[in-house]
C-alpha positions, 0 to 999 in steps of 0.5 A: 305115402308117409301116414299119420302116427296118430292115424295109423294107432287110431286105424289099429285100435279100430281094427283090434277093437273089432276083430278086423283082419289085414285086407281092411287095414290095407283098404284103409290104408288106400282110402288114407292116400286119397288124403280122406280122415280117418274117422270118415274112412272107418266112419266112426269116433268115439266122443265122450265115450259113445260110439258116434257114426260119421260120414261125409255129411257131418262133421268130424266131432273134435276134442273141443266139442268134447269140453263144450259138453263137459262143461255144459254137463257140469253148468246145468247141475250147478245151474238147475240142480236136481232138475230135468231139463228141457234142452235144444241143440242147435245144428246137432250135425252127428248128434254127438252133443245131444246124445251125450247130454241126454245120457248124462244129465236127465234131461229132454231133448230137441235137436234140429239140423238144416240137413237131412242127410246130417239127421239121418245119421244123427238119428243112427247114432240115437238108435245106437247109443239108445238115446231118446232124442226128438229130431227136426228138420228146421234151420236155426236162424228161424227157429222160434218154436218152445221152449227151453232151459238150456240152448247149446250150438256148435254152429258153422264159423269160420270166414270164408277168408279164413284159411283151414287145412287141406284134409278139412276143407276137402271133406267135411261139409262146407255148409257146417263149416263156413258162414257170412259176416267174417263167422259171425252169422249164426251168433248173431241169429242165434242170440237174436231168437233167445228170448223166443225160445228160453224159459224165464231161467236159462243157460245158453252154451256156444262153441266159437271161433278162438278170434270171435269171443269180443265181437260175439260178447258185444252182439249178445250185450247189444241184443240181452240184458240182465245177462251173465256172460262166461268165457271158457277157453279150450285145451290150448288156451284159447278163448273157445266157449260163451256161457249166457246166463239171465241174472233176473229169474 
């Protein structure tokens, strides 16, 4: 089988890394041509510069979700400058973005999945990476409880009908990928509970489909007002984040 340059120099560097010998390349190398990701094959990814675990009942954290961080860190200094801040994440998954905003910016921090084979992991990566970080079994399109200053979410959102790559649909949790209403569910969930689960000042961070920014401006206009809303486009130029901020606070 002809594998990936790219998977292949990510395998290496692994190994090198970790002072692996040639039987595990080779082991690798099988579990490759079984057409699984290389993350899941090694179960780890470096995002942001920490060591996160990943196995097949979390997502793989992309190169997108990276930016989404970066700029959320850079928007909270800007936004409550000298401030420790009250965060959820939405659907935390591995519990990258949650471990990466708790050490970079002080802050607490909740984080809720629906999936408690998702949080077991995320809390193996907390112990990991040394991060305090306060885990709930609780599904996001009903969580009302607290508050906070700062909401962040990569939620599922592709349509069902939308065609995605082999090696993705075939490994990673159907359930963190896909969601009714042409993806646009959570959003709509999502910015329905705002005003339960936000201080009087905030700033709201999502992660969204590169189709979805006019449709997911229009339900937060229709449910907010007296909101600044910010579309940041990713690393390709895509429309790839929405920023809510309350103008009145």
């Amino acid at each position: 089988m002809k594998y990936k340059e790219s998977d292949i120099a990510y395998l290496k560097k692994y190994i090198k890394e970790n002072n692996l010998d040639d039987a595990y390349y080779q082991k690798c190398l099988k579990k490759l041509d079984k057409g699984l990701p290389i993350q899941y094959i090694i179960e780890n990814v470096n995002f942001y510069g920490y060591p996160i675990k990943v196995n097949k009942n979390v997502l793989i954290p992309r190169f997108e979700t990276e930016l989404l961080v970066d700029l959320t860190i850079k928007k909270i200094k800007s936004y409550f400058p000298n401030q420790k801040v009250n965060i959820l994440d939405l659907g935390t998954g591995s519990g990258c973005i949650a471990i990466t905003l708790y050490k970079e910016i002080p802050s607490i921090l909740t984080a809720i999945d629906i999936s408690q084979k998702a949080l077991n992991v995320a809390k193996q990566n907390a112990k990991i990476n040394s991060a305090n970080i306060n885990f709930q079994l609780k599904d996001m399109t009903t969580y009302k409880e607290n508050k906070y200053d700062v909401i962040i979410s990569n939620p599922p959102y592709i349509s069902y009908t939308e065609q995605i790559m082999d090696i993705v649909k075939n490994n990673e949790p159907k359930e963190a990928l896909y969601a009714p209403n042409n993806g646009l569910y959570y959003y709509e969930k999502i910015i329905e509970n705002i005003p339960y689960i936000t201080n009087k000042k905030y700033l709201v961070c999502l992660e969204i489909g590169q189709s979805q920014s006019k449709e997911i401006i229009k339900i937060i206009s229709k449910s907010l007002k007296n909101v600044t809303i910010t579309v940041e486009k990713d690393y390709s130029k895509r429309d790839r984040f929405i920023f809510i901020t309350n103008i009145n606070n």
